[in-house]
ChimeraX commands (.cxc) that place a marker at each C-alpha (Angstrom):
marker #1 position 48.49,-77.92,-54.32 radius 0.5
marker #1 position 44.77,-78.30,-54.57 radius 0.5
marker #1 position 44.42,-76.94,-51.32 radius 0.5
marker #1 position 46.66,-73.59,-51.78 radius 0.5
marker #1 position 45.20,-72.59,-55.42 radius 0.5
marker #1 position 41.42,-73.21,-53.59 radius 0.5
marker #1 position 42.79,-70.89,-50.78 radius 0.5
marker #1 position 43.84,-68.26,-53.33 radius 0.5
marker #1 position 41.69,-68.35,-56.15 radius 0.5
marker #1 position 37.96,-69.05,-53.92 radius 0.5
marker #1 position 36.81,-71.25,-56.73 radius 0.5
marker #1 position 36.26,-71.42,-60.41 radius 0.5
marker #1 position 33.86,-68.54,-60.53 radius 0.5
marker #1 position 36.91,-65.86,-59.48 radius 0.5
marker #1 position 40.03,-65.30,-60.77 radius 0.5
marker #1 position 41.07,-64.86,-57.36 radius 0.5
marker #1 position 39.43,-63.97,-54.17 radius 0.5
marker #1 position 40.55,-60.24,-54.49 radius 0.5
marker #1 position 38.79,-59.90,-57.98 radius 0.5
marker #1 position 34.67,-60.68,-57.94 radius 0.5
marker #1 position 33.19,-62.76,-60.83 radius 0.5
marker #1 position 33.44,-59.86,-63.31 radius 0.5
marker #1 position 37.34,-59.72,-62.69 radius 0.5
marker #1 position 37.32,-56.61,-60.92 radius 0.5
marker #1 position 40.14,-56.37,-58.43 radius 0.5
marker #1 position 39.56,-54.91,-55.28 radius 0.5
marker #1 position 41.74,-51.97,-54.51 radius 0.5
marker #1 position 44.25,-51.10,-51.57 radius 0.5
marker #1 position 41.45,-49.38,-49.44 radius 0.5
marker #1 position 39.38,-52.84,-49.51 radius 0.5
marker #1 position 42.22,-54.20,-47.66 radius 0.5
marker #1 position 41.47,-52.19,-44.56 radius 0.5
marker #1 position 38.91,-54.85,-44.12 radius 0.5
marker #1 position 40.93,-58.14,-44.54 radius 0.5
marker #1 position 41.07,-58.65,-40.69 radius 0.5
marker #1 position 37.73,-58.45,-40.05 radius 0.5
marker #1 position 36.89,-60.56,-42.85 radius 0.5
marker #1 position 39.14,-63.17,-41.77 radius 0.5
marker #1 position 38.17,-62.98,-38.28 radius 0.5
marker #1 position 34.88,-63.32,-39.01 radius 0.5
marker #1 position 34.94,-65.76,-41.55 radius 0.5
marker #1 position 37.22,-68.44,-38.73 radius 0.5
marker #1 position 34.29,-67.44,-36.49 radius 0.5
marker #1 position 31.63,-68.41,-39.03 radius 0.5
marker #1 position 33.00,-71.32,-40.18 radius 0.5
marker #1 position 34.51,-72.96,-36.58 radius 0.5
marker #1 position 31.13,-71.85,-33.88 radius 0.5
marker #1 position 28.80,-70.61,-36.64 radius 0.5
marker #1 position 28.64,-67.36,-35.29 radius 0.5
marker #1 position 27.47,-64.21,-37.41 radius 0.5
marker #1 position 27.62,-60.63,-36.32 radius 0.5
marker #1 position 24.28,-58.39,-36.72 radius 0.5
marker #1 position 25.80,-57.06,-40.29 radius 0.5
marker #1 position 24.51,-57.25,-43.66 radius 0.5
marker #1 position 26.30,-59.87,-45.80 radius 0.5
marker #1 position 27.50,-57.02,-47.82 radius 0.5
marker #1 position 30.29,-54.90,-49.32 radius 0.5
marker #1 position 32.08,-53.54,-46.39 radius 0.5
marker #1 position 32.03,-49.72,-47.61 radius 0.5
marker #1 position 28.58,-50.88,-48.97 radius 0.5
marker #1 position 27.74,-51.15,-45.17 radius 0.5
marker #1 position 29.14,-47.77,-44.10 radius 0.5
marker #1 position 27.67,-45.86,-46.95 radius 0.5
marker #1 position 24.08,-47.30,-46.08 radius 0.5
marker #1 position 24.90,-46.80,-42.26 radius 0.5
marker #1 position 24.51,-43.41,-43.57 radius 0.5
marker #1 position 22.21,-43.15,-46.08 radius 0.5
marker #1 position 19.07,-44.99,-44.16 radius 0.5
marker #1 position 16.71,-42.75,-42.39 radius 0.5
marker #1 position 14.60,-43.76,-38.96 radius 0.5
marker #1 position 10.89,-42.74,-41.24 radius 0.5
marker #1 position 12.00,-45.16,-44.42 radius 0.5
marker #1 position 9.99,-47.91,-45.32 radius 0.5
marker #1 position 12.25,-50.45,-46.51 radius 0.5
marker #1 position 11.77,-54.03,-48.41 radius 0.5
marker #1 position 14.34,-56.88,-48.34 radius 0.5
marker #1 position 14.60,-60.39,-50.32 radius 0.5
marker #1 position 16.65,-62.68,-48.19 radius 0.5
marker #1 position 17.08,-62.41,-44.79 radius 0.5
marker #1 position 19.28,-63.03,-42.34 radius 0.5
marker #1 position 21.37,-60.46,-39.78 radius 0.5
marker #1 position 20.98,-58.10,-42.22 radius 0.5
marker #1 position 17.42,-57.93,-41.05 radius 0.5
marker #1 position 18.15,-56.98,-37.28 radius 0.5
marker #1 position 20.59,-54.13,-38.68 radius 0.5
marker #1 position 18.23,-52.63,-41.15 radius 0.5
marker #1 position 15.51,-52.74,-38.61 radius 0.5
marker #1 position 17.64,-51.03,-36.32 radius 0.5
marker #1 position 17.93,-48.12,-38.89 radius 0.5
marker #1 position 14.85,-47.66,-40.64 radius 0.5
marker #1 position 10.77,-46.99,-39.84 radius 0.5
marker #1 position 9.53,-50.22,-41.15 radius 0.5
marker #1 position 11.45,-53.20,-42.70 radius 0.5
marker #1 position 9.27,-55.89,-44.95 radius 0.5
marker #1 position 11.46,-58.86,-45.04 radius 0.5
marker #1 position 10.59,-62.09,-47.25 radius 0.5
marker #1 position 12.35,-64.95,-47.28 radius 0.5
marker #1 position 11.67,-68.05,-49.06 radius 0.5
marker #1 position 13.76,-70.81,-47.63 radius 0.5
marker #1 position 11.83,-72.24,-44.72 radius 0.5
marker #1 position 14.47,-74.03,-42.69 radius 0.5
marker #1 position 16.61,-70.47,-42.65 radius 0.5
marker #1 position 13.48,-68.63,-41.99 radius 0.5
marker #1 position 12.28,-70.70,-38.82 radius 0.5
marker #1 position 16.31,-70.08,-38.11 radius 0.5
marker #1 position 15.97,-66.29,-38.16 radius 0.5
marker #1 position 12.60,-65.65,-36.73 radius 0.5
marker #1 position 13.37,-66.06,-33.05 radius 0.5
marker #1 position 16.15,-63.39,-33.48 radius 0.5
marker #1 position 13.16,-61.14,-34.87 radius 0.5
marker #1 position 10.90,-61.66,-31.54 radius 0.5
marker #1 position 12.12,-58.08,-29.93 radius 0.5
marker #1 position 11.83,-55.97,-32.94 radius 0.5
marker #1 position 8.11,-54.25,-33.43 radius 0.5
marker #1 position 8.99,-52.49,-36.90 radius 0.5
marker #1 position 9.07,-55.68,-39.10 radius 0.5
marker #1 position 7.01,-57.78,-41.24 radius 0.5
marker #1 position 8.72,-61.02,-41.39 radius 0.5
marker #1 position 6.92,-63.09,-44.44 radius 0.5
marker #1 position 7.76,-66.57,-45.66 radius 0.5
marker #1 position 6.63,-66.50,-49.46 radius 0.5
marker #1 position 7.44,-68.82,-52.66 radius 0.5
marker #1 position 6.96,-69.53,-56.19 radius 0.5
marker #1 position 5.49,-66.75,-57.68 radius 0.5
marker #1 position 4.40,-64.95,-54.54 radius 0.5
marker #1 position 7.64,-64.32,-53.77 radius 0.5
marker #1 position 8.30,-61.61,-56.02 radius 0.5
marker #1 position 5.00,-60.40,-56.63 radius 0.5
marker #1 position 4.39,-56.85,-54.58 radius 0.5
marker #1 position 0.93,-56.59,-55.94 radius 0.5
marker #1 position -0.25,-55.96,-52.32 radius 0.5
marker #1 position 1.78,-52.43,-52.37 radius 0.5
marker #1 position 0.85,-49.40,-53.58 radius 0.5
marker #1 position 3.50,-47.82,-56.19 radius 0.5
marker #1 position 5.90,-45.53,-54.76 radius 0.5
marker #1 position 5.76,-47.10,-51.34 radius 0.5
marker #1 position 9.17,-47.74,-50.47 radius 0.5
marker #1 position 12.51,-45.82,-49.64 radius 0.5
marker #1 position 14.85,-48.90,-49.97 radius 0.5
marker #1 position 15.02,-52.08,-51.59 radius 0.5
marker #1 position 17.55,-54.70,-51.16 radius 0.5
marker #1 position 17.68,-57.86,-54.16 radius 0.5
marker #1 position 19.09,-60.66,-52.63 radius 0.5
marker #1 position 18.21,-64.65,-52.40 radius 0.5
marker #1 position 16.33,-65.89,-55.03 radius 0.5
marker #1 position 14.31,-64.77,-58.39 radius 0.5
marker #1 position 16.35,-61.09,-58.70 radius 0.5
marker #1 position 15.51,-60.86,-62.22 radius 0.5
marker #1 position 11.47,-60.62,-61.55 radius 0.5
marker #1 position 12.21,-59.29,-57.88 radius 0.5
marker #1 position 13.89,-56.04,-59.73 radius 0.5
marker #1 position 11.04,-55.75,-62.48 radius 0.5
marker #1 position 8.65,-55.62,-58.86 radius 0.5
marker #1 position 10.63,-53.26,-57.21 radius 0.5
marker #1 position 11.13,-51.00,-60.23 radius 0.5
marker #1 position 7.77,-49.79,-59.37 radius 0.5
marker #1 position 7.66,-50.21,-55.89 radius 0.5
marker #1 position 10.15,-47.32,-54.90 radius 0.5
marker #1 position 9.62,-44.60,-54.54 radius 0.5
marker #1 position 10.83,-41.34,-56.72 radius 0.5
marker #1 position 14.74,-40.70,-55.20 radius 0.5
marker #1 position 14.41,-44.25,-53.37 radius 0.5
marker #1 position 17.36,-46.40,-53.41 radius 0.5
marker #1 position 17.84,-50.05,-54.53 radius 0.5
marker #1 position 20.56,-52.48,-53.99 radius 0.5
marker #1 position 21.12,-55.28,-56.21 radius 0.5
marker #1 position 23.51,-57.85,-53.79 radius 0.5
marker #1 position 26.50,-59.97,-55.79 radius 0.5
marker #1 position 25.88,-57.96,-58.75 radius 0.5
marker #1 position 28.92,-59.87,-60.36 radius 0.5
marker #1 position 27.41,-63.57,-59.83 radius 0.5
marker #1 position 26.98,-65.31,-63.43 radius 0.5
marker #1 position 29.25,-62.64,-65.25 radius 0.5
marker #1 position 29.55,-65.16,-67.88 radius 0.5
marker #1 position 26.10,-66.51,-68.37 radius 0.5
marker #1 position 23.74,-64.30,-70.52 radius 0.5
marker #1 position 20.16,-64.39,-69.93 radius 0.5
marker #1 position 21.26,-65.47,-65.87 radius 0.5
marker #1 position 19.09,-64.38,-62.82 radius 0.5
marker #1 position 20.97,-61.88,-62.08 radius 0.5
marker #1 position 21.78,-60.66,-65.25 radius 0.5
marker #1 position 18.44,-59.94,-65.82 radius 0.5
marker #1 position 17.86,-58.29,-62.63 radius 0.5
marker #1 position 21.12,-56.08,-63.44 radius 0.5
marker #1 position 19.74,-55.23,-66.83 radius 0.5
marker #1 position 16.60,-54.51,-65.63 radius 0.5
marker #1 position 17.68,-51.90,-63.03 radius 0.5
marker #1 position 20.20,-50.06,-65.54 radius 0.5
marker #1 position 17.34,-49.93,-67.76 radius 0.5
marker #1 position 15.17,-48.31,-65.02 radius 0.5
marker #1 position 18.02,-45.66,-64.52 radius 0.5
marker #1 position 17.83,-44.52,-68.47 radius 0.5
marker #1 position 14.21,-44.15,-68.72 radius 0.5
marker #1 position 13.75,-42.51,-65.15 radius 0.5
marker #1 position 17.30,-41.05,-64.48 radius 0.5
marker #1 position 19.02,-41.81,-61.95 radius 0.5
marker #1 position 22.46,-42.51,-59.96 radius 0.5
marker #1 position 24.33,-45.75,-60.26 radius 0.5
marker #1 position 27.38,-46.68,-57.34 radius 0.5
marker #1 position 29.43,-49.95,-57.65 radius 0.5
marker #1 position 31.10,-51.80,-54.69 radius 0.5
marker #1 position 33.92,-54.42,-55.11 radius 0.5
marker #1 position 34.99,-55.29,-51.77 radius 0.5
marker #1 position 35.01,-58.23,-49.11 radius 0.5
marker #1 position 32.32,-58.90,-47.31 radius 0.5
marker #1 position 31.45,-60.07,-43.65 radius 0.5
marker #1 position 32.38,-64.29,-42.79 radius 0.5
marker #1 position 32.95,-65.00,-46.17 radius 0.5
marker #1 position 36.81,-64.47,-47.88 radius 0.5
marker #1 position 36.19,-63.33,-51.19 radius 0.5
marker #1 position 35.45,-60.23,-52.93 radius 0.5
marker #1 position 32.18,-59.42,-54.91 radius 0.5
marker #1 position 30.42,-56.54,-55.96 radius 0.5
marker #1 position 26.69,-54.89,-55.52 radius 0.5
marker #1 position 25.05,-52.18,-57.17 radius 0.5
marker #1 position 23.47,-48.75,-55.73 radius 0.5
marker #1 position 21.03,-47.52,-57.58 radius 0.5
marker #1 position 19.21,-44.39,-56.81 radius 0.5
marker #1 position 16.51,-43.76,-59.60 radius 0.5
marker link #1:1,2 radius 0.2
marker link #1:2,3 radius 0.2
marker link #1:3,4 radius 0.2
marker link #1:4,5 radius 0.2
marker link #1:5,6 radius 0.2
marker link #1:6,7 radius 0.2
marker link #1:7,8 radius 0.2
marker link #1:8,9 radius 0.2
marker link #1:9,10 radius 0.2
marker link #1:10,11 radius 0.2
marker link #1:11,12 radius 0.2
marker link #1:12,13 radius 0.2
marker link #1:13,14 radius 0.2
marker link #1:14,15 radius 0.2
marker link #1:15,16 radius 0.2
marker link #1:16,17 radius 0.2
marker link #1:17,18 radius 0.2
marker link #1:18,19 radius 0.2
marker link #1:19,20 radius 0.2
marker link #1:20,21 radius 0.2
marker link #1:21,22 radius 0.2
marker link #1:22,23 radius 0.2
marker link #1:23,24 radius 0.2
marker link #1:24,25 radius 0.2
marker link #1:25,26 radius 0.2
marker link #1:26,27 radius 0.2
marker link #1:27,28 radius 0.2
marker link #1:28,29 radius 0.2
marker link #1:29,30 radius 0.2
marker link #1:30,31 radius 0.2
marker link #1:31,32 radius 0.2
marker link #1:32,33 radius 0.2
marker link #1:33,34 radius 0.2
marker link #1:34,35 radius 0.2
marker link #1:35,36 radius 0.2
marker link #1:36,37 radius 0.2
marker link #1:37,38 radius 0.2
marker link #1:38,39 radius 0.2
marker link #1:39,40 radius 0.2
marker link #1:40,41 radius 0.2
marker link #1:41,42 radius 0.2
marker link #1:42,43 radius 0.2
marker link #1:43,44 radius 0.2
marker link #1:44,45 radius 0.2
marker link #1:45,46 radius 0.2
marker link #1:46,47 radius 0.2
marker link #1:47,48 radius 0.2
marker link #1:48,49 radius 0.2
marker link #1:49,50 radius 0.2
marker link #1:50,51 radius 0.2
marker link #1:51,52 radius 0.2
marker link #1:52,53 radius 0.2
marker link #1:53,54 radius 0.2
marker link #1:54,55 radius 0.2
marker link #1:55,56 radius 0.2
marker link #1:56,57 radius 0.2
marker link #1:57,58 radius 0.2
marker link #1:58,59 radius 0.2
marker link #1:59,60 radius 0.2
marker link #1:60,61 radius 0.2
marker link #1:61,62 radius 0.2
marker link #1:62,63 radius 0.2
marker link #1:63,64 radius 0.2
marker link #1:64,65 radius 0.2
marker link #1:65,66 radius 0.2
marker link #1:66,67 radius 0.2
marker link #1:67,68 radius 0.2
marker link #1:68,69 radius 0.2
marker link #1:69,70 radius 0.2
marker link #1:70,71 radius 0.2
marker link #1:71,72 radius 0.2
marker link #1:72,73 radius 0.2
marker link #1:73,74 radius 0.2
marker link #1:74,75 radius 0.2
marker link #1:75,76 radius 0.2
marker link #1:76,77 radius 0.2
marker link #1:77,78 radius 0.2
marker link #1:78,79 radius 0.2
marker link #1:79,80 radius 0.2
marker link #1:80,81 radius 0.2
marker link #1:81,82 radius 0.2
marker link #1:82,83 radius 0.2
marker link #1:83,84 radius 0.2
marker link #1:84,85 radius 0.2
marker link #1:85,86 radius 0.2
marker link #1:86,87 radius 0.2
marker link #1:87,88 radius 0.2
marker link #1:88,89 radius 0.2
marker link #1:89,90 radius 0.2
marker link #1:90,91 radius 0.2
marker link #1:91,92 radius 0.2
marker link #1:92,93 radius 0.2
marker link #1:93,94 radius 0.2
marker link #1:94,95 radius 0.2
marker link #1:95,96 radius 0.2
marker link #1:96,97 radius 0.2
marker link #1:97,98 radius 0.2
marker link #1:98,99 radius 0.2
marker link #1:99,100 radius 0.2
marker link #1:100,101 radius 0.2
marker link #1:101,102 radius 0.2
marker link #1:102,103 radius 0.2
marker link #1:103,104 radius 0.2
marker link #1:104,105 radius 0.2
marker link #1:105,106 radius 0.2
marker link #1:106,107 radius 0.2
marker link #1:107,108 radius 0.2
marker link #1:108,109 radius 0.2
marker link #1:109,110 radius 0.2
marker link #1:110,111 radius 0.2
marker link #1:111,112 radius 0.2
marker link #1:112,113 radius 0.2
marker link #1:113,114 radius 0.2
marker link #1:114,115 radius 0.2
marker link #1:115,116 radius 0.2
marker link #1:116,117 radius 0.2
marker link #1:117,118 radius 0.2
marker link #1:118,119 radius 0.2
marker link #1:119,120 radius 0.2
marker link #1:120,121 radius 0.2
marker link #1:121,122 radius 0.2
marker link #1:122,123 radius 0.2
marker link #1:123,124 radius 0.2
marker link #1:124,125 radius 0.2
marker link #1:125,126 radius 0.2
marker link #1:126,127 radius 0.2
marker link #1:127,128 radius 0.2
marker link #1:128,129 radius 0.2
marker link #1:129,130 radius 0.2
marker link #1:130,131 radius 0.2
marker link #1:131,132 radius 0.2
marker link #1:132,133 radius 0.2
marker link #1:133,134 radius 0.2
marker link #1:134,135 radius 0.2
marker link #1:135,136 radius 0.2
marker link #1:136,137 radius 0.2
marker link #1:137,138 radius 0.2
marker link #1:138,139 radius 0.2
marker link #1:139,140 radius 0.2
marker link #1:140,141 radius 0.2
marker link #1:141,142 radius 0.2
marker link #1:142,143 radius 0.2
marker link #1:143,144 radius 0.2
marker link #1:144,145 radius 0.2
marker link #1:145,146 radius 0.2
marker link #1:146,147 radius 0.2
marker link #1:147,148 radius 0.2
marker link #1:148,149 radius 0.2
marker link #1:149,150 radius 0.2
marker link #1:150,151 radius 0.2
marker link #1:151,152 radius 0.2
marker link #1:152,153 radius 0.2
marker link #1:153,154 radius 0.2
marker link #1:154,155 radius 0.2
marker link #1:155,156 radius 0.2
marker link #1:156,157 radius 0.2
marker link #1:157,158 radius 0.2
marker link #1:158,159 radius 0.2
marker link #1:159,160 radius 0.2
marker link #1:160,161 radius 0.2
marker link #1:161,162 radius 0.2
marker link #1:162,163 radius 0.2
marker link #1:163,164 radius 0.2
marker link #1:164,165 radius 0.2
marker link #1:165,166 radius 0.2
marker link #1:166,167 radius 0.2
marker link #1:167,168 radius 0.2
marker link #1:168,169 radius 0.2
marker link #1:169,170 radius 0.2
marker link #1:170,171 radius 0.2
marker link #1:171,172 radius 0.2
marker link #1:172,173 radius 0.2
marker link #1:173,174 radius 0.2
marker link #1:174,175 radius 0.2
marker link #1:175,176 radius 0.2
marker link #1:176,177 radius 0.2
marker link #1:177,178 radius 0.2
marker link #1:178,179 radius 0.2
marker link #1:179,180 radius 0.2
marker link #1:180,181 radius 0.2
marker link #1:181,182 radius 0.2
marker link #1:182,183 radius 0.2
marker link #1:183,184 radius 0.2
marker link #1:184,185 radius 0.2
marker link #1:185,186 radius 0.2
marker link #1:186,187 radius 0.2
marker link #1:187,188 radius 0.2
marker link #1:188,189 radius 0.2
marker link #1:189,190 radius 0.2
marker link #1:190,191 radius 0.2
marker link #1:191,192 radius 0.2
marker link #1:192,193 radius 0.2
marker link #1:193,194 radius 0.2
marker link #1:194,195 radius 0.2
marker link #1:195,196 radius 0.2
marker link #1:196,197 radius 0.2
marker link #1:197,198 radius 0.2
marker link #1:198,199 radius 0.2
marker link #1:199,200 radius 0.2
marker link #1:200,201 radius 0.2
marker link #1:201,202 radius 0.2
marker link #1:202,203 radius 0.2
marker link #1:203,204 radius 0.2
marker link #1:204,205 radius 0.2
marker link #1:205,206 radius 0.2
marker link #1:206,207 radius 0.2
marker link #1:207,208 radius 0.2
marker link #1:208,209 radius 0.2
marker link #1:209,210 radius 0.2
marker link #1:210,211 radius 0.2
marker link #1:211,212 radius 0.2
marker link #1:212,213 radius 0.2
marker link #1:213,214 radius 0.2
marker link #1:214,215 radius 0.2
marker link #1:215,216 radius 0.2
marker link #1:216,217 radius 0.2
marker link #1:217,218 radius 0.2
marker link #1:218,219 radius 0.2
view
């Protein structure tokens, strides 16, 4: 019985794994990508193989598929496959990771691209863009750790009509003053003062059988 409600439900932080942690249910066009998912979620999980996708919303994939442009400068915190794809769609990608194990993991797969600046970073460093003049990039992507002071960097950091996504928006629904509650508040904030455009995704995403959410914003 365990087993079966663990199966359905993904764990105590969903109500089940078609709703993400806010309770948002996914709707009957997110189920066009419940084979994939599941295919690539056995693969994951029996020969540790990943495709070269972000571990995003699916439609969150296919709207950035056509959003990025080959002249952006782009930032992302947390890599992974994502960073092969991005760097296959953009000018420049700065990528900073801060788990060293995953980032000697990743580098090798980095050694034929030319466009990106792979950093390990931590503590405090991690977030801090001081290094970067304001308005410098196109695209931002909030994932891995610290999103509540990586958002309050890249606030600043993007440029005017740049784009920021804010991965597993839903995580800690229930926890005020959370990481990424802060880093959600902080970027809805940004959109009042400067104006801006907000787009939600609740889907499944690639090797992993449960639905979340992330947040578009274009300020």
């Amino acid at each position: 019985m365990q087993i079966v409600n663990k199966i359905v439900t993904g764990g105590k932080a969903h109500k089940s794994r078609f709703h993400d942690e806010k309770g948002n249910p996914l709707d009957l066009k997110g189920f066009i990508y419940l084979p994939h998912c599941l295919a690539t979620t056995a693969l994951r999980l029996t020969i540790g193989y990943r495709p070269v996708l972000p571990w995003l919303s699916y439609r969150a994939i296919k709207f950035l598929d056509k959003l990025l442009k080959p002249d952006w400068k782009m930032l992302e915190w947390g890599s992974g496959m994502s960073t092969l794809w991005f760097a296959q769609r953009v000018g420049h990608l700065t990528s900073i990771e801060d788990y060293q194990p995953w980032y000697e993991k990743v580098k090798p797969t980095l050694s034929k691209t030319d466009n990106v600046d792979y950093q390990f970073k931590t503590d405090d460093n991690y977030f801090n863009l001081d290094q970067y003049p304001d308005e410098t990039f196109d695209f931002i992507l909030i994932d891995g750790s610290e999103r509540g002071n990586c958002a309050k960097s890249a606030v600043t950091k993007l440029k005017r009509g740049g784009y920021i996504y804010l991965d597993n928006s839903d995580k800690h629904s229930t926890m005020e003053g959370s990481d990424t509650r802060i880093a959600e508040e902080t970027l809805l904030q940004a959109v009042k003062e400067r104006g801006g455009e907000v787009k939600y995704f609740v889907d499944f995403v690639p090797t992993y059988l449960a639905v979340n959410q992330g947040m578009l914003l274009k300020l």
